[in-house]
One Martini backbone bead per residue (centre of mass of N, CA, C, O) as a GRO file, in nm:
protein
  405
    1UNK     BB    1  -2.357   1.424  -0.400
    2UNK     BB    2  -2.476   1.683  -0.318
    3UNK     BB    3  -2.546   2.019  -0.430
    4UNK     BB    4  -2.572   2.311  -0.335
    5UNK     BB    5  -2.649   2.576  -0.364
    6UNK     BB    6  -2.507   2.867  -0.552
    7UNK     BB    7  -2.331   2.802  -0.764
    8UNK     BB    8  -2.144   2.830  -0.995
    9UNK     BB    9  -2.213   2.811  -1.413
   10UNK     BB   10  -2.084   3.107  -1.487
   11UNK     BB   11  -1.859   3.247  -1.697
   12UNK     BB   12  -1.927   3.566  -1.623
   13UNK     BB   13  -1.852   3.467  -1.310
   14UNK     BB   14  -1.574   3.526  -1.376
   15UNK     BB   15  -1.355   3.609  -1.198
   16UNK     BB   16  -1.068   3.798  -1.190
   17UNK     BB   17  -0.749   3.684  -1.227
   18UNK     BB   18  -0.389   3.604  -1.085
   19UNK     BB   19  -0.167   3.410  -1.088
   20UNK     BB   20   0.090   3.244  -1.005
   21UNK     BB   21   0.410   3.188  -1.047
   22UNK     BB   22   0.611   2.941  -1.107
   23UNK     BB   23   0.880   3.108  -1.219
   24UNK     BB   24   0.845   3.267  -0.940
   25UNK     BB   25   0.989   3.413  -0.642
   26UNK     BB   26   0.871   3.554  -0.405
   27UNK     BB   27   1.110   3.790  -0.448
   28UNK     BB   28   1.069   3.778  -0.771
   29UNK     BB   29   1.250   3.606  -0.882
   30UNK     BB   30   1.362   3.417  -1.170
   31UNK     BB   31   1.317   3.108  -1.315
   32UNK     BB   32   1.608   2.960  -1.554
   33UNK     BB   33   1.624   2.675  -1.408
   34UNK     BB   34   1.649   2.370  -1.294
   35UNK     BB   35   1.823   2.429  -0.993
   36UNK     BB   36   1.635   2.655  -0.902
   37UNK     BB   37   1.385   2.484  -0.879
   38UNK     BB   38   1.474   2.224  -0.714
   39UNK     BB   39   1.624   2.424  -0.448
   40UNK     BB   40   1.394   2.658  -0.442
   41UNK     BB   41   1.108   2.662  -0.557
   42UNK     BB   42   0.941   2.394  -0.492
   43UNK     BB   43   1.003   2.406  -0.187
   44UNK     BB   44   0.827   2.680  -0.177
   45UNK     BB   45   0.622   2.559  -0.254
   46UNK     BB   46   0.531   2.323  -0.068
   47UNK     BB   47   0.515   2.485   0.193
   48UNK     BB   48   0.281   2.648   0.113
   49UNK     BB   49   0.084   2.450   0.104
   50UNK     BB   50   0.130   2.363   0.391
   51UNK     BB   51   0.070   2.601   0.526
   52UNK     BB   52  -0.246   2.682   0.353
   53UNK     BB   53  -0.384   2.341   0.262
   54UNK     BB   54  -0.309   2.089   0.407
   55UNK     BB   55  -0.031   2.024   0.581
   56UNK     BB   56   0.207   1.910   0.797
   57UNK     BB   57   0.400   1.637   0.797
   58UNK     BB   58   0.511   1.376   0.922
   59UNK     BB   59   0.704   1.169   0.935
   60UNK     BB   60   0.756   0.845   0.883
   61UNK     BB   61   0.815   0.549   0.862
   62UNK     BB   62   1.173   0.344   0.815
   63UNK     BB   63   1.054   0.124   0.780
   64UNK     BB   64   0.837  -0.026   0.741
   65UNK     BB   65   0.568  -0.244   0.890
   66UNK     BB   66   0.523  -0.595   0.728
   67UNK     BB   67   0.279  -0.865   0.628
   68UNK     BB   68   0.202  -1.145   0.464
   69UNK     BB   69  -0.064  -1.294   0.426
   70UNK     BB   70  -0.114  -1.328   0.158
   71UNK     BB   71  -0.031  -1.580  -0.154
   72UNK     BB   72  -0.175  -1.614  -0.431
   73UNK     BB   73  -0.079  -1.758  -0.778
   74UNK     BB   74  -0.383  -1.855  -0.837
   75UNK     BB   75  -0.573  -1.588  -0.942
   76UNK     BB   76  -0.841  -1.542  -1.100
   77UNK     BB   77  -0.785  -1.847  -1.296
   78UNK     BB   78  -0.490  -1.769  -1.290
   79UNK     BB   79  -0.430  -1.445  -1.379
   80UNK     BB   80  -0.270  -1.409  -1.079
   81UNK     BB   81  -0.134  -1.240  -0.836
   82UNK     BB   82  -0.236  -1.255  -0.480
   83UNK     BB   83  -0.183  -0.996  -0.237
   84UNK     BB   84  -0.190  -0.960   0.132
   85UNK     BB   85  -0.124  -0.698   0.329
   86UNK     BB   86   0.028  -0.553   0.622
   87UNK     BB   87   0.042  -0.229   0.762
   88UNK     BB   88   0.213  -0.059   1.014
   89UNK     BB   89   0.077   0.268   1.148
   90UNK     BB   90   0.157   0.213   1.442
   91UNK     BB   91  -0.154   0.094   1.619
   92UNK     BB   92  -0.229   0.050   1.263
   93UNK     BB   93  -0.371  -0.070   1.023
   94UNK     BB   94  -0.294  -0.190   0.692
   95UNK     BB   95  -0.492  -0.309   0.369
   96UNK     BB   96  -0.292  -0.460   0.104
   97UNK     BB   97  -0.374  -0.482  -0.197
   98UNK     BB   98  -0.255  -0.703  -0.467
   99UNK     BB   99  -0.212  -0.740  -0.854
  100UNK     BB  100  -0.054  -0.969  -1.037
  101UNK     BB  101   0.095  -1.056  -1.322
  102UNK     BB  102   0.182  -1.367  -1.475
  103UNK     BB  103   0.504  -1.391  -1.406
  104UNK     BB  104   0.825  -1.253  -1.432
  105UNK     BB  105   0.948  -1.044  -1.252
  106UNK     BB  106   0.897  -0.673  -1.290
  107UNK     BB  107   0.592  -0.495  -1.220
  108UNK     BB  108   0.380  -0.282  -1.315
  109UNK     BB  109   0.158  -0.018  -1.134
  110UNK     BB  110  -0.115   0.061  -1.002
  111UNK     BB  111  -0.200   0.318  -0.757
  112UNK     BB  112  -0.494   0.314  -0.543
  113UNK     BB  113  -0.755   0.434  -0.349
  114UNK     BB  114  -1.015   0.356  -0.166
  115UNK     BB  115  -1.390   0.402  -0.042
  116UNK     BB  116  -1.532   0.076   0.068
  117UNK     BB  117  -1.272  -0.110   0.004
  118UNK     BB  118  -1.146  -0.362  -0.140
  119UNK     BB  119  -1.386  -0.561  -0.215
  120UNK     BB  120  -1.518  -0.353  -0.415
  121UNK     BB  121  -1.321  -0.442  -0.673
  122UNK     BB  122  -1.447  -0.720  -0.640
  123UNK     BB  123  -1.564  -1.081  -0.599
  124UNK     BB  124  -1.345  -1.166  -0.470
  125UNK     BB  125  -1.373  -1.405  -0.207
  126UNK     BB  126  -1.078  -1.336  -0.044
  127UNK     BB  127  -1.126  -1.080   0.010
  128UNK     BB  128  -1.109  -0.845   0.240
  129UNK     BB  129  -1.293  -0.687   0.505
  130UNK     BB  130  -1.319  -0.393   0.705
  131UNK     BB  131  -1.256  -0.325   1.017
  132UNK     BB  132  -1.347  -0.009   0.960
  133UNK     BB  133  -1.467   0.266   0.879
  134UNK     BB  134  -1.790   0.314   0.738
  135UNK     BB  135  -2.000   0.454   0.497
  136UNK     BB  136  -2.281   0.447   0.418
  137UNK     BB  137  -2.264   0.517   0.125
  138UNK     BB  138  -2.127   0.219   0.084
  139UNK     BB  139  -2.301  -0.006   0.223
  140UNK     BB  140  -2.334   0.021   0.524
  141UNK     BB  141  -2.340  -0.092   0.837
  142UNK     BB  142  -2.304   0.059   1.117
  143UNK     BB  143  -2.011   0.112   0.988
  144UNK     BB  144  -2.009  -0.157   0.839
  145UNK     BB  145  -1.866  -0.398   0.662
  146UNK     BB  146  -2.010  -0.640   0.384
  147UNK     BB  147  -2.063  -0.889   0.151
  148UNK     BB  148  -2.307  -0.685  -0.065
  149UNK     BB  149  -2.030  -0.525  -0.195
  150UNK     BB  150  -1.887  -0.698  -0.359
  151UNK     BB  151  -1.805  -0.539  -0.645
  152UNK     BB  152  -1.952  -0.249  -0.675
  153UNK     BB  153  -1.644  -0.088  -0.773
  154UNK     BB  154  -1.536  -0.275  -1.083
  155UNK     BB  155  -1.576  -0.062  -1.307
  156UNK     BB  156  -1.349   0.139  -1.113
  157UNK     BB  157  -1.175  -0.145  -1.150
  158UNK     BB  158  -0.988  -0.308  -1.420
  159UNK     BB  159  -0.837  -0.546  -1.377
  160UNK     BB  160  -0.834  -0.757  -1.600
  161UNK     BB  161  -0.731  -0.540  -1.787
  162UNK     BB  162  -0.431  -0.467  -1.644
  163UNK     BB  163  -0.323  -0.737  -1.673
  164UNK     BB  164  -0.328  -0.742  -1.997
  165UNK     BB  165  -0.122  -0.486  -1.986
  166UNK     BB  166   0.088  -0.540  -1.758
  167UNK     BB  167  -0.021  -0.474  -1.450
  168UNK     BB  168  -0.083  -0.376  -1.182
  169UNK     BB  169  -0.239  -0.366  -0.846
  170UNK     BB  170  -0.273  -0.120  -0.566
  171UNK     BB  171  -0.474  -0.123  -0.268
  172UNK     BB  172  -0.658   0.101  -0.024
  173UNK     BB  173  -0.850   0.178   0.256
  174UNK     BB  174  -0.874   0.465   0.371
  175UNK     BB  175  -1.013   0.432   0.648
  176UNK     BB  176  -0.732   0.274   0.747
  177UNK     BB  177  -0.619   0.597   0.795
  178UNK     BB  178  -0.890   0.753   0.807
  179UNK     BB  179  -1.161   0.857   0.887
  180UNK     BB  180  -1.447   1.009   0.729
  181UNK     BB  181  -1.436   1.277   0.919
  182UNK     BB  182  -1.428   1.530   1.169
  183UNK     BB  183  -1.303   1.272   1.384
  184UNK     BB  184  -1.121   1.051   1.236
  185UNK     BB  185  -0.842   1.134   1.398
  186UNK     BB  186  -0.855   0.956   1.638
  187UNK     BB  187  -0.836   0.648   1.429
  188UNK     BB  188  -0.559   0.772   1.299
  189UNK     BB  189  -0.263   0.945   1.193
  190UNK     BB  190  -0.261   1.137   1.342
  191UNK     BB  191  -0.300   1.029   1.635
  192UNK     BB  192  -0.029   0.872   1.624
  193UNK     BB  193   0.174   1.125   1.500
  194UNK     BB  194   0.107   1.384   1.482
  195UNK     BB  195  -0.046   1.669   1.512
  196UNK     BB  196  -0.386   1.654   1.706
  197UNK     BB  197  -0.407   1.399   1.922
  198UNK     BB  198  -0.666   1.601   2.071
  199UNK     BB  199  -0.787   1.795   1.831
  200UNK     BB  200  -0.583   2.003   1.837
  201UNK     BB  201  -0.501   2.249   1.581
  202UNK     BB  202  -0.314   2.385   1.396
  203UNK     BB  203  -0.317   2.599   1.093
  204UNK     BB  204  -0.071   2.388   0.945
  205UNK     BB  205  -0.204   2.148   1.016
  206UNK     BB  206  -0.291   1.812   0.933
  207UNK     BB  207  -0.484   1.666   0.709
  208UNK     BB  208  -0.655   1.460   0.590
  209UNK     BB  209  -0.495   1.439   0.302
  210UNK     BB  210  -0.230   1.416   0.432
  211UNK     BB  211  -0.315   1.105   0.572
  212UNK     BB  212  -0.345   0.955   0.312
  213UNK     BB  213  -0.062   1.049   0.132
  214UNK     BB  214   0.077   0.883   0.417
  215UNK     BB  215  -0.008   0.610   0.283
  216UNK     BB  216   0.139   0.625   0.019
  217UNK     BB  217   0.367   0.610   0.070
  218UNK     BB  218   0.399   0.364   0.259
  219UNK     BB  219   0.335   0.184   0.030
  220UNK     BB  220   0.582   0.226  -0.181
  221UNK     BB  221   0.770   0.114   0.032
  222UNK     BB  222   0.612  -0.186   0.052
  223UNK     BB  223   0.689  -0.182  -0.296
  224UNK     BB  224   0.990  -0.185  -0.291
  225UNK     BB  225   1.028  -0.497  -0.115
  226UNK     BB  226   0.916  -0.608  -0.371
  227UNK     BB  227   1.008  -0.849  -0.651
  228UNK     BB  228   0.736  -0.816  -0.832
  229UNK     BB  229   0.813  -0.492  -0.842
  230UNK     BB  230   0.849  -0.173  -1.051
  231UNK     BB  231   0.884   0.104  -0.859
  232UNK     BB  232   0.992   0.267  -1.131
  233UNK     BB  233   0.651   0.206  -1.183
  234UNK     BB  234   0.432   0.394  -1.045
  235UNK     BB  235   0.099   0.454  -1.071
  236UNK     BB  236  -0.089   0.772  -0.972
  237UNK     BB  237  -0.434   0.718  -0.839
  238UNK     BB  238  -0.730   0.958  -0.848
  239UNK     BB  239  -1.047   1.040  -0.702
  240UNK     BB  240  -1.166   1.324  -0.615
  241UNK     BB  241  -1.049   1.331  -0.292
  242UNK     BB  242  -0.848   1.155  -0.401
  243UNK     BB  243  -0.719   1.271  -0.623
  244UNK     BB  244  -0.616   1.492  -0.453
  245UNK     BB  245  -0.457   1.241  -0.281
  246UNK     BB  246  -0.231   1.219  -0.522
  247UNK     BB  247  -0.119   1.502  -0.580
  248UNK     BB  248  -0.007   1.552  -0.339
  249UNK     BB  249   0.188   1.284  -0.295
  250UNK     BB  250   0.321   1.349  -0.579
  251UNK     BB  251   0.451   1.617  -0.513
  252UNK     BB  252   0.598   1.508  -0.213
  253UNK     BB  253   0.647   1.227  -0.393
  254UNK     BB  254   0.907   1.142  -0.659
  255UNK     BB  255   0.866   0.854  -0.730
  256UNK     BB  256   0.666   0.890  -0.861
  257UNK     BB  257   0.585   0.818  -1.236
  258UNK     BB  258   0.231   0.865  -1.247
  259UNK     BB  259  -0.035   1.103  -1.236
  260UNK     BB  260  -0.332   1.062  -1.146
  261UNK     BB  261  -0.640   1.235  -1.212
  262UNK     BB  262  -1.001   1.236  -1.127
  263UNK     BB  263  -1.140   1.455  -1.065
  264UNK     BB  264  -1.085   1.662  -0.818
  265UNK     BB  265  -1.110   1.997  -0.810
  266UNK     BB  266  -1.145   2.114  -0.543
  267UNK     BB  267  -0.778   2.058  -0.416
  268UNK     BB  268  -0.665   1.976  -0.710
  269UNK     BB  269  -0.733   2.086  -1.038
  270UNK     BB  270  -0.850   2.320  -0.957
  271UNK     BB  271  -0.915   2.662  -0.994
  272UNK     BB  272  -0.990   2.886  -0.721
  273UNK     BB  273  -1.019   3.155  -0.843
  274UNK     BB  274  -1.303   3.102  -1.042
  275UNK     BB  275  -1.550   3.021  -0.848
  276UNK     BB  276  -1.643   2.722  -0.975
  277UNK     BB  277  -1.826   2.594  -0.836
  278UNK     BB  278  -1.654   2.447  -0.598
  279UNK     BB  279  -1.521   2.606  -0.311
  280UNK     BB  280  -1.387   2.709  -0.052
  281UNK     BB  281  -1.625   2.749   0.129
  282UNK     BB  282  -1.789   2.480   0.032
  283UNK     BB  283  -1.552   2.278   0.157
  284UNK     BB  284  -1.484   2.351   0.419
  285UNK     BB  285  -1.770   2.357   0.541
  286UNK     BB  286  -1.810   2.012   0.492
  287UNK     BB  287  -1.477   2.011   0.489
  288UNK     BB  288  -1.265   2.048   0.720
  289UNK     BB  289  -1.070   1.802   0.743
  290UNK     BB  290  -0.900   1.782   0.471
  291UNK     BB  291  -0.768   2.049   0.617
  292UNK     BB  292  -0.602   2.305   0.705
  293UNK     BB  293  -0.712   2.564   0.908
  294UNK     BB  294  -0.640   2.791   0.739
  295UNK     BB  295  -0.775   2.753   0.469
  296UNK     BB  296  -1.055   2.877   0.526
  297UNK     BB  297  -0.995   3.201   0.527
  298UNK     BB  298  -0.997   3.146   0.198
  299UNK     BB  299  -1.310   3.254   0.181
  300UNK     BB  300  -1.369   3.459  -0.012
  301UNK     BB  301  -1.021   3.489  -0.095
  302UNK     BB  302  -0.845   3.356  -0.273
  303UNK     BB  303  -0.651   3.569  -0.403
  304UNK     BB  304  -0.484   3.558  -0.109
  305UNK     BB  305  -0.377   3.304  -0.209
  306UNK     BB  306  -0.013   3.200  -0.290
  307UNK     BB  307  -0.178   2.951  -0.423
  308UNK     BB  308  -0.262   2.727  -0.663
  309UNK     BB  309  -0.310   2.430  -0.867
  310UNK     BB  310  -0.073   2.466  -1.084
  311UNK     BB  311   0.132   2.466  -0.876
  312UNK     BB  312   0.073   2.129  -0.786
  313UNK     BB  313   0.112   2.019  -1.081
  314UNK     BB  314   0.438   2.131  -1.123
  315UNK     BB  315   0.526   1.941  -0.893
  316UNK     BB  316   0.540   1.700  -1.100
  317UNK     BB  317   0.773   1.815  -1.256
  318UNK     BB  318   0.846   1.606  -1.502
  319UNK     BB  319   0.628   1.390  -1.473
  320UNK     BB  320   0.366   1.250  -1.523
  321UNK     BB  321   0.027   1.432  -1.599
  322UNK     BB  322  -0.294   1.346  -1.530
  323UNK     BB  323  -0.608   1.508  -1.632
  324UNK     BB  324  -0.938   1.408  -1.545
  325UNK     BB  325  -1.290   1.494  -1.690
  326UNK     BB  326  -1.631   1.593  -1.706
  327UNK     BB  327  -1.898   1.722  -1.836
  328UNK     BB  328  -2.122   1.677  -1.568
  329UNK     BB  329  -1.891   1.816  -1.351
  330UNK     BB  330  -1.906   2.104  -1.246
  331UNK     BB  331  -1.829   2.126  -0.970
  332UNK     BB  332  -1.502   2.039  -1.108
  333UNK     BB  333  -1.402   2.221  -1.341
  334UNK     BB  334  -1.308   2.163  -1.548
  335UNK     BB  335  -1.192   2.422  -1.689
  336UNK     BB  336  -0.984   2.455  -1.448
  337UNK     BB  337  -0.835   2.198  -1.514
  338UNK     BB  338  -0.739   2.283  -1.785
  339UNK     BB  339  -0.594   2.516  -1.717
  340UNK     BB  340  -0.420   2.386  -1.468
  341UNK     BB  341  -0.240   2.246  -1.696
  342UNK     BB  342  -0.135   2.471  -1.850
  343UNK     BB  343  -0.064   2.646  -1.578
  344UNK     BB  344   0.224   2.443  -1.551
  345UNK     BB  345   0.422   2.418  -1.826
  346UNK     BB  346   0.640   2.560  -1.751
  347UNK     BB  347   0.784   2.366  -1.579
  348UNK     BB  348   0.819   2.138  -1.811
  349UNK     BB  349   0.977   2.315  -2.002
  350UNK     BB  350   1.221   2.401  -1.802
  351UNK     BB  351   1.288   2.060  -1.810
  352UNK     BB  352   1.204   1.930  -2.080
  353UNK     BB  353   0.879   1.917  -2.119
  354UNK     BB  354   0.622   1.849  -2.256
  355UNK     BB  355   0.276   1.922  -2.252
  356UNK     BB  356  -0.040   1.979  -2.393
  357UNK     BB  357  -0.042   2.136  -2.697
  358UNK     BB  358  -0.241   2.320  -2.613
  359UNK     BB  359  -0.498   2.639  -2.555
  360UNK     BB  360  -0.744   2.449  -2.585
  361UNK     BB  361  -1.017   2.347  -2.511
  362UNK     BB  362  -1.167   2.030  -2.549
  363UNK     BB  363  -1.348   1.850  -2.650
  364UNK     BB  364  -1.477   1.575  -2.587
  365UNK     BB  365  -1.335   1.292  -2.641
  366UNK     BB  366  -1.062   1.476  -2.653
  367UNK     BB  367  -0.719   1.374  -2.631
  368UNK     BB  368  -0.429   1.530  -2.459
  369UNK     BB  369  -0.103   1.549  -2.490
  370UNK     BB  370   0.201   1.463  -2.327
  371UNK     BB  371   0.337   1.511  -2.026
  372UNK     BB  372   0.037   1.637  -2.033
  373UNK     BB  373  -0.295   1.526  -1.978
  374UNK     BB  374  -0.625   1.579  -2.140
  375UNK     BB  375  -0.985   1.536  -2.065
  376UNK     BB  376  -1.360   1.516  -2.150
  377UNK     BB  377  -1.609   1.347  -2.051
  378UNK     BB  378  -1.838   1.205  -2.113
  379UNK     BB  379  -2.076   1.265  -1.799
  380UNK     BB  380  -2.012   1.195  -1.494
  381UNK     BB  381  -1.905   1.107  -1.201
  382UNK     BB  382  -1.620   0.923  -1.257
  383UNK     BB  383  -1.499   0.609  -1.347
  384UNK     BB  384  -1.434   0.502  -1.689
  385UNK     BB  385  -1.339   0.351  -1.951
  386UNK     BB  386  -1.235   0.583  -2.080
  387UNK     BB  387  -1.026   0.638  -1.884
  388UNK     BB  388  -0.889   0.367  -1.864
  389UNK     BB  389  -0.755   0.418  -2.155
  390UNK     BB  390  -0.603   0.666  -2.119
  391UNK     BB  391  -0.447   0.592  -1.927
  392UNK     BB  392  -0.279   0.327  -2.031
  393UNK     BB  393  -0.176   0.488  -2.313
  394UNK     BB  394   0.005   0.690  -2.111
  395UNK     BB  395   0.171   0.459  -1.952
  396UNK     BB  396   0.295   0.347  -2.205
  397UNK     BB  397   0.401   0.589  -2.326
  398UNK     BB  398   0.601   0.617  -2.039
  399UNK     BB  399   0.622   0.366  -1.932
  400UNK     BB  400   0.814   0.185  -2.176
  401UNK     BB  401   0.850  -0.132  -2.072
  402UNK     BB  402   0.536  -0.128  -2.076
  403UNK     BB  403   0.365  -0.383  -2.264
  404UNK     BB  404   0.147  -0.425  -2.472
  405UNK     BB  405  -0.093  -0.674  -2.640
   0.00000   0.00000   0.00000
């Protein structure tokens, strides 16, 4: 997607500003233990997120309702057991690709939502194409998928490496949780669950964003269920919009036991205070529905914001956090996103977890950090198998359990 005018990518003109501190109550008081941030701080930075940039959800249903359409054991000749799960929210189905590596036992897996269908991940002519709203630029025809997109985004999900590395993968089309518009809460999980059901929002009713992370946790629920996967071991990824949809979900819900953003930006892991690239003003102009109403307000004015996002990648820890940025995606303030993984560090500290290890950006492909991952890969905004290399890496290295080849 083009670029607006006027973006900053001067860091000279990166005003001054004042994080807000993890480890400070909103009272002024210090955090100086894990029970004080688990009980008090966490809640409260939780809440203010709530409050002031995603919007409030409601409860999930639970369990969830859901049946396996199909299992086939003998998958991508014969590399995987492929599972197509239907998960029921309100009166709207979620379709569910599961691919897990073949033998017995629960396979650790990566969980993330796809932009275009889950057919897009894959040539296999197996799986089923969505039948709810496409965008044209994913290559739909009157906003409906066909089968000539089959496979068109295999690079950014390379199933094949993941199961030689004993991962499962398990994804799901966001459309079908709510259409990427700004009428989209109509057909979506919003317009189901309310509140917002006729399309009038409070100022800290919940956005698109998450009606998203709240199918990711609904999905958590229904491989909690199988006894194929190893959910205490479920590494959630997410790519630019979706990347913001993984950490708001993972901040939500710690059962997630790794947290993936790629390249997430404004609203995800880049600090809005920078006012680099994308800003709160050109994200709401564009994206209005991706957040709560109340977050508008806070265009050309973000020092007034109550929290910024180190403090949302805070929320992932103790829990290990990969931030992967891009080179050529000045939109998405690389240099944002690894401050905001740096000031994030105090949460991990407090908890006895190692951070990024570093105080400066580093190069290019070269990637840090210990319980919080970092690199900056060259190229544009994309999932490359770079990224895919250090995400496997930091995951081998963190789910203790599974073993590479």
């Amino acid at each position: 997607m083009a670029e607006p005018p006027g973006a900053n990518y001067d860091e000279t003109k990166v005003p001054s500003y004042t994080l807000p501190d993890p480890l400070v109550l909103a009272s002024g008081e210090v955090v100086r233990d894990a029970a004080t941030w688990r009980e008090r701080r966490r809640p409260e930075i939780l809440r203010l997120f709530e409050e002031h940039v995603y919007g409030r959800s409601p409860e999930r249903p639970r369990p969830p309702q859901f049946s396996v359409f199909e299992r086939e054991p003998n998958a991508l000749d014969g590399q995987a057991t492929r599972k197509q799960i239907d998960v029921r929210l309100g009166s709207g189905t979620l379709h569910l690709l599961v691919y897990l590596p073949r033998g017995n036992g629960q396979h650790p897996l990566f969980l993330g939502l796809n932009f275009g269908g889950n057919h897009t991940l894959h040539p296999d002519p197996s799986i089923r194409l969505p039948t709810s709203w496409v965008a044209a630029d994913e290559g739909a025809v009157n906003n409906r998928a066909d089968g000539k997109t089959r496979g068109a985004d295999a690079e950014a999900w390379p199933v094949e490496t993941l199961l030689a590395r004993g991962y499962g993968l398990a994804t799901a089309y966001y459309g079908d949780l709510e259409p990427d518009h700004a009428s989209g809460f109509a057909d979506g999980v919003r317009a189901r669950f309310g509140p917002g059901a006729s399309g009038t929002l409070g100022a800290s009713d919940w956005g698109a964003l998450s009606a998203w992370a709240f199918g990711l946790r609904a999905i958590l629920d229904v491989l909690e269920a199988d006894p194929d996967v190893d959910a205490t071991r479920v590494a959630l990824i997410g790519h630019s919009r979706l990347g913001k949809t993984a950490l708001w979900a993972g901040a939500q819900d710690e059962r997630f036991a790794l947290v993936i953003s790629n390249e997430s930006g404004e609203g995800g892991a880049a600090l809005a205070r920078r006012r680099f690239g994308e800003t709160v003003a050109a994200i709401t102009r564009r994206f209005p529905h991706w957040f709560c109403p109340r977050f508008a307000g806070y265009a050309d004015r973000e020092s007034d914001l109550p929290v910024d996002q180190h403090l949302l990648l805070a929320l992932i820890a103790p829990r290990p956090l990969y931030v992967g940025s891009a080179e050529e995606d000045r939109w998405a303030d690389p240099r944002g996103e690894f401050l905001s993984a740096l000031a994030a560090e105090p949460a991990y500290r407090l908890l006895g977890q190692g951070g990024l290890g570093v105080t400066e950006m580093p190069p290019p492909d070269h990637p840090v950090g210990a319980t919080i991952g970092y690199h900056v890969r060259r190229g544009p905004h994309a999932v490359k198998a770079y990224d895919w290399e250090r995400y496997l890496a930091f995951a081998d290295r963190h789910l203790s359990r599974a073993k590479p080849d």
